[in-house]
C-alpha positions, 0 to 999 in steps of 0.5 A: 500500500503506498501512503500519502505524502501527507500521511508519511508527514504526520506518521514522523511528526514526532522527531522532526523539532529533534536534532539528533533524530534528524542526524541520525536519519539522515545518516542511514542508508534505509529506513529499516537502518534509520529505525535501529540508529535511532532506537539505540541512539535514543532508547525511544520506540515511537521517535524510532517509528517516527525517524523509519518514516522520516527515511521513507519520505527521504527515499519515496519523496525527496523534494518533500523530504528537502522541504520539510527538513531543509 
């Protein structure tokens, strides 16, 4: 099933005012990467879930991705 750009959006709402998060996604290579380097870096499932979004908006819808993040 292929999500909305507005729904990728609000799914990784949750880490995009937190810097760390923010590096570490844009560090990973995938989502599934960017889930685990945020997970152990910040011991945090929900902002893991959130940054594995982030990466899939990155990877699915770059313009939207630069747009958000900057």
């Amino acid at each position: 099933m292929k999500r909305t750009v507005e729904e990728i959006k609000m799914r990784c709402s949750l880490v995009l005012n937190d810097n760390k998060v923010l590096f570490l996604v844009e560090e990973s290579s995938s989502p599934t990467s960017a889930y685990e380097m945020v997970l152990y870096g910040t011991k945090d499932i929900a902002k893991a879930k959130a940054g594995r979004w982030l990466a899939i908006l990155r990877r699915d819808h770059k313009t939207e991705y630069q747009k958000l993040v900057g």
